[in-house]
PAZAPA-4460 file (N, C-alpha, C; in steps of 0.05 Angstrom, whole numbers, plus 32768, in hexadecimal, padded with zeros to 4 digits):
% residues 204
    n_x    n_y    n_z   ca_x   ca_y   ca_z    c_x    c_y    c_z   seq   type   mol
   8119   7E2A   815E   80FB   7E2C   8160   80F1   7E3A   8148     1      X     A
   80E1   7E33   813E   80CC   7E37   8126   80BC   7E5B   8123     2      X     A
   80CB   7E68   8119   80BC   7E8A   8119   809E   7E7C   810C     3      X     A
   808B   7E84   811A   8073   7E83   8112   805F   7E97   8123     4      X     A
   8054   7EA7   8111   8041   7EBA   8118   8025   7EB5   8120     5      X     A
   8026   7EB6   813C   8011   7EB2   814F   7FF8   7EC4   8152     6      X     A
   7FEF   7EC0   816D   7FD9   7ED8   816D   7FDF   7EE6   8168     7      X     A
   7FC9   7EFB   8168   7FD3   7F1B   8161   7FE0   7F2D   8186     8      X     A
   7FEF   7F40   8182   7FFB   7F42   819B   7FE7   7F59   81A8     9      X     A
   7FDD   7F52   81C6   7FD1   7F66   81CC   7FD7   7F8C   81D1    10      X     A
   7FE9   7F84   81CE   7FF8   7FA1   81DB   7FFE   7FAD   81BD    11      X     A
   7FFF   7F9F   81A1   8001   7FAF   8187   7FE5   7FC0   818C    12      X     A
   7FCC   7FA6   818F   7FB6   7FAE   8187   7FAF   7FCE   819E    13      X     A
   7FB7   7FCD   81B2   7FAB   7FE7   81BF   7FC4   7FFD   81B6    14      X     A
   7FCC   7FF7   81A7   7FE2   800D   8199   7FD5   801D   8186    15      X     A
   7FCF   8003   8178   7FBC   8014   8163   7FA8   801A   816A    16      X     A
   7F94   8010   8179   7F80   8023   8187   7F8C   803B   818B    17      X     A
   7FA1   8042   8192   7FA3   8064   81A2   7FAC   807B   8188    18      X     A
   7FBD   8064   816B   7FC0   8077   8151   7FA3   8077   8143    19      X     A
   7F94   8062   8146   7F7B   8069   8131   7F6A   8081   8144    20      X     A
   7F6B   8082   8162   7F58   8094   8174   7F63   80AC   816A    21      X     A
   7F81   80B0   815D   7F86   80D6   8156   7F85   80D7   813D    22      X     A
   7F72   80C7   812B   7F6C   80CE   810F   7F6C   80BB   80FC    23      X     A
   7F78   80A5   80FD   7F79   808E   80EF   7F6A   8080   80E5    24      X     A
   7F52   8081   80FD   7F3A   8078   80ED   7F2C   805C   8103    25      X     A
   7F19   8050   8104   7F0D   803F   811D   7F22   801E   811A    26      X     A
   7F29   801B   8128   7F39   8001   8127   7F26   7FE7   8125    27      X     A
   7F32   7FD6   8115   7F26   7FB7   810F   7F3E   7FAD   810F    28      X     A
   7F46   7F88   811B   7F58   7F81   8117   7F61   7F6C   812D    29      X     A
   7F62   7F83   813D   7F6D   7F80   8153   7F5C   7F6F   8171    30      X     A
   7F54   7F5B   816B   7F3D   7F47   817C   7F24   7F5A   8179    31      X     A
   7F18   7F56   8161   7F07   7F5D   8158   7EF7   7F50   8144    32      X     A
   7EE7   7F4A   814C   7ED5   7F2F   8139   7EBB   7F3F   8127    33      X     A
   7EC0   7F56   811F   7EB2   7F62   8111   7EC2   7F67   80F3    34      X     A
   7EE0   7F60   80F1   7EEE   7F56   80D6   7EED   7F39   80D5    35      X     A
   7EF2   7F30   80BD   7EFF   7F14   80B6   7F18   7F14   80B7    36      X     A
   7F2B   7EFC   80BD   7F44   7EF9   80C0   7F4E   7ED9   80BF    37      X     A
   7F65   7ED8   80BB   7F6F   7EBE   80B9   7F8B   7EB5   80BB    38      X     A
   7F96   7EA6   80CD   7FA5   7EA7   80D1   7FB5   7E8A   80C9    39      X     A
   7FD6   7E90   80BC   7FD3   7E69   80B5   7FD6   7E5C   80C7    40      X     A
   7FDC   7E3C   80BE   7FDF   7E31   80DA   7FF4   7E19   80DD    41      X     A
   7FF7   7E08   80E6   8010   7DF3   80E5   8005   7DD0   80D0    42      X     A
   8018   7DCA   80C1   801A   7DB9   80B4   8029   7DB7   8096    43      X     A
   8027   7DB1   8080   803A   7DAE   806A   803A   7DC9   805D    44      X     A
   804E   7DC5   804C   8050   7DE1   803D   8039   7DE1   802C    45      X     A
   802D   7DFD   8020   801B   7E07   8011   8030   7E10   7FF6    46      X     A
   8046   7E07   7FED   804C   7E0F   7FD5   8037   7DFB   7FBF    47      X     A
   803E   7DD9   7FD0   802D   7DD3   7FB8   800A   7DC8   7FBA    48      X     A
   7FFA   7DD6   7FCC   7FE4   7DCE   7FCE   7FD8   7DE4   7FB7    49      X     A
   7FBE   7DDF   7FAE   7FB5   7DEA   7F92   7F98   7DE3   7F9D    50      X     A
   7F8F   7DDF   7FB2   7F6E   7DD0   7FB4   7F5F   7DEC   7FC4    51      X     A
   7F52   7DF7   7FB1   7F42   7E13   7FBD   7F36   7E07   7FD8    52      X     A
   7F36   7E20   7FE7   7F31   7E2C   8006   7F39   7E12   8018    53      X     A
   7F52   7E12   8019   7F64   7DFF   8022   7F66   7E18   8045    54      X     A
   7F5C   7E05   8059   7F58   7E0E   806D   7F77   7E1C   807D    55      X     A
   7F70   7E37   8086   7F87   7E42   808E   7F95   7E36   809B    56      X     A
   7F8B   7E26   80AD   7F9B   7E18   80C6   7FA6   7E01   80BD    57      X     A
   7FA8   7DFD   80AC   7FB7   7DD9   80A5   7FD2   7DDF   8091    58      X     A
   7FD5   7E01   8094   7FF3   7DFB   808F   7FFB   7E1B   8093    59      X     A
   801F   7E18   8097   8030   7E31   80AA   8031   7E47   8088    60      X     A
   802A   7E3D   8073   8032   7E4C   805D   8019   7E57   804E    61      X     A
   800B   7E52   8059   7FF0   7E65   8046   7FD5   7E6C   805B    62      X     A
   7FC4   7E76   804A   7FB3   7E87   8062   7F96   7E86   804A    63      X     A
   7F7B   7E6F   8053   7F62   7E85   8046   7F4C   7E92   8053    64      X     A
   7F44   7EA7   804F   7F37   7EB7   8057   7F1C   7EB7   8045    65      X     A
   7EFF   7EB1   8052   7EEA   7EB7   804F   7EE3   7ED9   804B    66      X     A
   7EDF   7EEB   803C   7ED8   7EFD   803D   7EBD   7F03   803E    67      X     A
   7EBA   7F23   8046   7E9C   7F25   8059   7E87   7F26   803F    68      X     A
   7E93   7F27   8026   7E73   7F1B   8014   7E75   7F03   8004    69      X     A
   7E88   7EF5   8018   7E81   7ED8   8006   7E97   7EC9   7FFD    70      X     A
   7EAB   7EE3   7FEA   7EBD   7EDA   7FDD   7ED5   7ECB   7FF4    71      X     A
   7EEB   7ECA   7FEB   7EFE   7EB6   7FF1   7F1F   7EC2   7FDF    72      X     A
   7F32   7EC4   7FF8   7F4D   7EC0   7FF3   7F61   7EAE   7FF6    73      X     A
   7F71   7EAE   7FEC   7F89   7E9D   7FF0   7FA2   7EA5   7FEB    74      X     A
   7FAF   7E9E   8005   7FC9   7EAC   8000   7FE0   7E91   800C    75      X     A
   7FF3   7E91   7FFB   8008   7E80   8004   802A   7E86   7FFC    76      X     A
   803B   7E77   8013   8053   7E83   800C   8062   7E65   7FFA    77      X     A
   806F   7E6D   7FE2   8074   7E62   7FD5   8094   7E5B   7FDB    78      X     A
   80A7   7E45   7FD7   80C5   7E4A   7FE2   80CD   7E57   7FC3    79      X     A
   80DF   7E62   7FC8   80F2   7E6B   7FAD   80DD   7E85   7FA2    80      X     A
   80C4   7E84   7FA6   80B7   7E9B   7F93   80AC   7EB6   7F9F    81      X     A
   809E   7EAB   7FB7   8099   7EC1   7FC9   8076   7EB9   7FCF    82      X     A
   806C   7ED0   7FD8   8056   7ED9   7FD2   8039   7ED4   7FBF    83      X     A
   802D   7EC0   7FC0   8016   7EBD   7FA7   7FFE   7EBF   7FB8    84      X     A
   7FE8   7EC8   7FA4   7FCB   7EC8   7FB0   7FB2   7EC7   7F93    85      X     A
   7FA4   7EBF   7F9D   7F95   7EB3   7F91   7F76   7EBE   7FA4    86      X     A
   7F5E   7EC1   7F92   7F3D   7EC8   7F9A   7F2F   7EC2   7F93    87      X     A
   7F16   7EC6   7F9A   7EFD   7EB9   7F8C   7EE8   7EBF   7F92    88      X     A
   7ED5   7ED0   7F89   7EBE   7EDD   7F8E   7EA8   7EC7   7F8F    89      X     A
   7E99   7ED7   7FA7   7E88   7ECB   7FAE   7E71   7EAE   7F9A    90      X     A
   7E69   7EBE   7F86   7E63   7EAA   7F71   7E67   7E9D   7F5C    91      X     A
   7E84   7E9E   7F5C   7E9D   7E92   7F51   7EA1   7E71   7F52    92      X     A
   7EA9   7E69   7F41   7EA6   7E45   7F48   7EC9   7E43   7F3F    93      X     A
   7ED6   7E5A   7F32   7EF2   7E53   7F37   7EFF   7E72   7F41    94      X     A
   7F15   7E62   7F4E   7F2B   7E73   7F53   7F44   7E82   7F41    95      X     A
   7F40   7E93   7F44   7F52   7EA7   7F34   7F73   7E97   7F32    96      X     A
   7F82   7EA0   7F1A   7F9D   7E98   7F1C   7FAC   7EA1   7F38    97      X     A
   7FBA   7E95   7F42   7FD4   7E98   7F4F   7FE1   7EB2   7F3D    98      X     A
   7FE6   7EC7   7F53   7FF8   7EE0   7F4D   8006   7EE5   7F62    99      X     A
   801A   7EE9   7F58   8033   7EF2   7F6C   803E   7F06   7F76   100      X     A
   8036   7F14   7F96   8037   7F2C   7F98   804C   7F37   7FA2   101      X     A
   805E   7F22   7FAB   8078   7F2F   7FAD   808C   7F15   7FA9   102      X     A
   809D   7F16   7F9D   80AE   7F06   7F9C   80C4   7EFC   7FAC   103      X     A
   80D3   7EE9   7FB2   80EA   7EE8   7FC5   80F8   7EC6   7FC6   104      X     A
   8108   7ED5   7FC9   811C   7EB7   7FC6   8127   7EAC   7FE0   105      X     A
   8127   7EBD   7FF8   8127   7EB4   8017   8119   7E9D   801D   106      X     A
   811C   7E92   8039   810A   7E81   8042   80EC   7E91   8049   107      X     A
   80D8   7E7D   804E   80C0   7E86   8053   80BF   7E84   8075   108      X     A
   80B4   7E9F   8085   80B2   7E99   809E   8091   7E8E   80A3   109      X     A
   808E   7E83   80B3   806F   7E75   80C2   8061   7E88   80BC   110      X     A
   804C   7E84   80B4   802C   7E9E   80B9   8028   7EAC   80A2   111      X     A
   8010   7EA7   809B   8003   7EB8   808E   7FF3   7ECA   8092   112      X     A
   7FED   7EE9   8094   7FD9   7EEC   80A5   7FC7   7EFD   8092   113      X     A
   7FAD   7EF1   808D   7F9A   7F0E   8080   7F7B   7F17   8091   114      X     A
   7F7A   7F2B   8091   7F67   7F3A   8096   7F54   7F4B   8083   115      X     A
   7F38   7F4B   808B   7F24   7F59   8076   7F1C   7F61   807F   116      X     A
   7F0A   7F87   807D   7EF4   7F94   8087   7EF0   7F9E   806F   117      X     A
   7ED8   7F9A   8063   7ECB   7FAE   8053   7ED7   7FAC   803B   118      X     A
   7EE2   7F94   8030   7EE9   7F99   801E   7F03   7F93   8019   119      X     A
   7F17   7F9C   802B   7F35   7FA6   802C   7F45   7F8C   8031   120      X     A
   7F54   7F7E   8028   7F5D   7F6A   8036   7F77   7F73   8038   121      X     A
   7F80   7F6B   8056   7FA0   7F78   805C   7FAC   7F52   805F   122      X     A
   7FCF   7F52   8057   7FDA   7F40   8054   7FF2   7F47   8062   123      X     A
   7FFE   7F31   8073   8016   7F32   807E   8029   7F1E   807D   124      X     A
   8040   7F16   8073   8059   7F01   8071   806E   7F08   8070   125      X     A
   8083   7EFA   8076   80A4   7EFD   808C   80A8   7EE8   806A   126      X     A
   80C7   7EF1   8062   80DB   7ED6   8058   80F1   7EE5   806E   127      X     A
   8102   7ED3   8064   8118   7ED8   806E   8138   7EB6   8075   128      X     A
   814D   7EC1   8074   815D   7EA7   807A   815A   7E8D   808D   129      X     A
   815B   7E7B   808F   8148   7E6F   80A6   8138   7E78   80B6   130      X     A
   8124   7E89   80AA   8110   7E98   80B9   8103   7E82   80CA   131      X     A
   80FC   7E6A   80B4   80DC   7E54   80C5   80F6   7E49   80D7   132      X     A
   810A   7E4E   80DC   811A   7E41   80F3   8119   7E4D   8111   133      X     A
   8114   7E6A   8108   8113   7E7F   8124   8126   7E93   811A   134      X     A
   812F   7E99   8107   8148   7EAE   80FD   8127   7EC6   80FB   135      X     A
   8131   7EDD   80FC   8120   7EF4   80F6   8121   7F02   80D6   136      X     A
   8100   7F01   80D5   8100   7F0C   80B6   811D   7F1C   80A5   137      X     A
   8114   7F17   808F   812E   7F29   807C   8119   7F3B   8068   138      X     A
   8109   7F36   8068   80EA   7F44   8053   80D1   7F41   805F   139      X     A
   80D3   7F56   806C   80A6   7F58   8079   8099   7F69   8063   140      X     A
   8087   7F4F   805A   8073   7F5F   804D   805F   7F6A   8056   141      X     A
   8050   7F7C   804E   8038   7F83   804E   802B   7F81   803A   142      X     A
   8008   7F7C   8031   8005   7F86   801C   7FE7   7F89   8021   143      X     A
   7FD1   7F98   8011   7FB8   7FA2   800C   7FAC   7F9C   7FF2   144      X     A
   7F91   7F8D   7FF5   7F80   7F87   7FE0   7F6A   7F97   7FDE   145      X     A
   7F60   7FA2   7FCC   7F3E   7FB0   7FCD   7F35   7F9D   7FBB   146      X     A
   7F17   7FA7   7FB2   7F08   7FA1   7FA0   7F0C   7F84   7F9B   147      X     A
   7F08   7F7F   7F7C   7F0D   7F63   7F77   7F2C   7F55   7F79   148      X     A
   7F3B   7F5C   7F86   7F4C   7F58   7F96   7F5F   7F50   7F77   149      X     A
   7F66   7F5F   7F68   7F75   7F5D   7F4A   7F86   7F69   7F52   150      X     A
   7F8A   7F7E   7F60   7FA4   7F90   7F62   7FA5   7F8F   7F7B   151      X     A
   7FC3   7F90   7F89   7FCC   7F90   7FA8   7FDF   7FA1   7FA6   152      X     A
   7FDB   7FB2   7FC3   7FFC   7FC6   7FC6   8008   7FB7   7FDA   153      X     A
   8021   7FB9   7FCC   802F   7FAA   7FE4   8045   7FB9   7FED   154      X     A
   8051   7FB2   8006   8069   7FB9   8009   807A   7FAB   801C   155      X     A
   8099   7FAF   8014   80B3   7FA0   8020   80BA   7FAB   802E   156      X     A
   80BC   7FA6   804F   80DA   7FB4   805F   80EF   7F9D   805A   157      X     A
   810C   7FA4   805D   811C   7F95   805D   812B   7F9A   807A   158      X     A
   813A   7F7D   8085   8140   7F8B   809C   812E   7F88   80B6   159      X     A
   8113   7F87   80B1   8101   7F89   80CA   80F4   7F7C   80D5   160      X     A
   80EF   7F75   80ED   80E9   7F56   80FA   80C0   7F54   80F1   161      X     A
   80BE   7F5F   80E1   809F   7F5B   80D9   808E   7F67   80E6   162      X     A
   8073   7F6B   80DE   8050   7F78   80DB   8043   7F61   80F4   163      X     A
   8042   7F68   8112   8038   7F59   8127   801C   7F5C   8124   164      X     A
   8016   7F76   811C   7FF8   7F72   8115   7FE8   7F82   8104   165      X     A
   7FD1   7F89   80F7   7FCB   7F9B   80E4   7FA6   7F9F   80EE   166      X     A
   7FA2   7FBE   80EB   7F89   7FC8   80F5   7F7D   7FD5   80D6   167      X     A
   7F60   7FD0   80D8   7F53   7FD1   80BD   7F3C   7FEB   80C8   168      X     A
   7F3F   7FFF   80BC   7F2E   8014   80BF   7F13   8000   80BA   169      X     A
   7EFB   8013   80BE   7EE5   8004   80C6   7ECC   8005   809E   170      X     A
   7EDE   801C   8091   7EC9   801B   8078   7EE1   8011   806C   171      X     A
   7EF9   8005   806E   7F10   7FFB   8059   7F24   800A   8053   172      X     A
   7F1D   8027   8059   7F2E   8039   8049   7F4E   803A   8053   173      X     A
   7F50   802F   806A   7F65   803C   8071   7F75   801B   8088   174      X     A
   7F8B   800E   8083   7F96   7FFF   8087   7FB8   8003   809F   175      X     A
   7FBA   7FFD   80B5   7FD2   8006   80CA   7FD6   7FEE   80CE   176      X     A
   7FFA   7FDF   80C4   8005   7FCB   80CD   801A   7FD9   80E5   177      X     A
   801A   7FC4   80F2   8021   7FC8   811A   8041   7FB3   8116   178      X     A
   8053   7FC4   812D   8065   7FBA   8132   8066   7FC7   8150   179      X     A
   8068   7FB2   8163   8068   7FCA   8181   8084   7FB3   818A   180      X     A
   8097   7FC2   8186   80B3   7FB5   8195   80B9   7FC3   81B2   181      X     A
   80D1   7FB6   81BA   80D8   7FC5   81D2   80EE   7FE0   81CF   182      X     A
   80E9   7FE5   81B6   80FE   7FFD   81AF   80DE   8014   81A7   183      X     A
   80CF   800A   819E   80AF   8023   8195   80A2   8014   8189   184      X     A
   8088   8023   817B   8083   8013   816E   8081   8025   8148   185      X     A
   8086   8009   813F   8085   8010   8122   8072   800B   8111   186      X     A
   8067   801E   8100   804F   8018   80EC   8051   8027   80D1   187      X     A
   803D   8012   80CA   803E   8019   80A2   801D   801F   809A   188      X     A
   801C   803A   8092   8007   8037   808B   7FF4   803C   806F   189      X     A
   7FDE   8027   806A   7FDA   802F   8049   7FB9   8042   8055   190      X     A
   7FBD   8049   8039   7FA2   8058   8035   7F8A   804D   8012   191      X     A
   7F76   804F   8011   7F6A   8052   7FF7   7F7B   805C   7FE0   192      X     A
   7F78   807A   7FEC   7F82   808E   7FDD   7FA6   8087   7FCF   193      X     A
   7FB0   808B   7FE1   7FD0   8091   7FE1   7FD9   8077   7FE6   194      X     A
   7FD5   8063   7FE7   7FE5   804B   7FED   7FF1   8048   7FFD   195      X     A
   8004   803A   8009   801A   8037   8023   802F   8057   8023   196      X     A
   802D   805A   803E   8039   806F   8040   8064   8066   8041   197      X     A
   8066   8074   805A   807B   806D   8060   8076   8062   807F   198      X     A
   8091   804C   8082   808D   8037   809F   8094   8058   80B6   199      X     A
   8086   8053   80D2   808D   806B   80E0   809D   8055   80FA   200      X     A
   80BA   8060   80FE   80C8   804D   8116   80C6   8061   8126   201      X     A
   80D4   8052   8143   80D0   8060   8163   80DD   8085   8162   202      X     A
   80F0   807C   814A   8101   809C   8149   80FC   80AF   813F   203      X     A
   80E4   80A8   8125   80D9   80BE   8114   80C3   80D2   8128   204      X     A
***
């Protein structure tokens, strides 16, 4: 069976409701239609499509997202390379080069997932060994866009079955990717300031 990243899970999202209620900051994300989001969807691979705002849903390898002033992302998983994304501001008639934000030579698992509030766009993708078969990630990314979306922080767990869901503070500043297993739950979190912290598991 095909690893492909579905809805978002309800039980991440009231997780993070209860870390952003002791300081984290107001949750977006989580069935909340006051961010933008996008999720990919099933059909051919996105290594070689090149045709701007290529609709999320017409394929398991890339993801575009409308942002809340206009502009426009693109993100897709490439085989052999990893990670590329591509933008385009609102009154823009072209799209920025293809840049590559993380690299990898694994298979690509199903889903792309991005989210925007205010600015912030959060990104989530699995490779891994026959991952798109049903094998479990070998590299969960995360990664974070601001501004004109030129620079992204990213980061790699290795090892970890992937980011189920990600909550977007409500002015941008502050970004919480969700893992709620049956062992705890695990999260990564970035900030403006300080960038990605460290992942927190059930034992820390």
């Amino acid at each position: 069976m095909a690893r492909f990243r579905g809805p978002r899970a309800a039980v991440a999202g009231v997780a993070a409701l209860g870390l952003f209620a002791v300081g984290f900051g107001t949750a977006h994300g989580m069935d909340d239609e006051s961010g933008a989001s996008a999720q990919s969807g099933a059909a051919q691979s996105g290594a070689d499509s090149d045709a701007p705002g290529t609709p999320a849903e017409e394929d398991w390898y890339e993801s575009t997202l409308e942002l809340s002033d206009g502009g426009r992302v693109h993100v897709r998983l490439v085989e052999g390379t990893g990670v590329q994304e591509r933008h385009r501001a609102a009154d823009a008639q072209e799209w920025s080069t293809w840049k590559t934000l993380h690299k990898s030579k694994e298979d690509r698992c199903q889903g792309v997932e991005l989210e925007e509030v205010n600015g912030t766009v959060s990104l989530i993708a699995d490779f891994g060994l026959y991952c798109s078969d049903g094998e479990p990630p070998q590299e969960s990314v995360a990664a974070v866009g601001t501004g004109d979306l030129t620079e992204w922080a990213v980061d790699m767990t290795e090892g970890f079955d992937g980011w189920q869901d990600v909550s977007i503070r409500e002015d941008g500043s502050k970004v919480l990717f969700i893992n709620d297993t049956d062992s705890g739950l695990y999260t990564l979190g970035w900030d403006i300031v300080d960038g990605f912290g460290k992942m927190s598991a059930p034992r820390d």
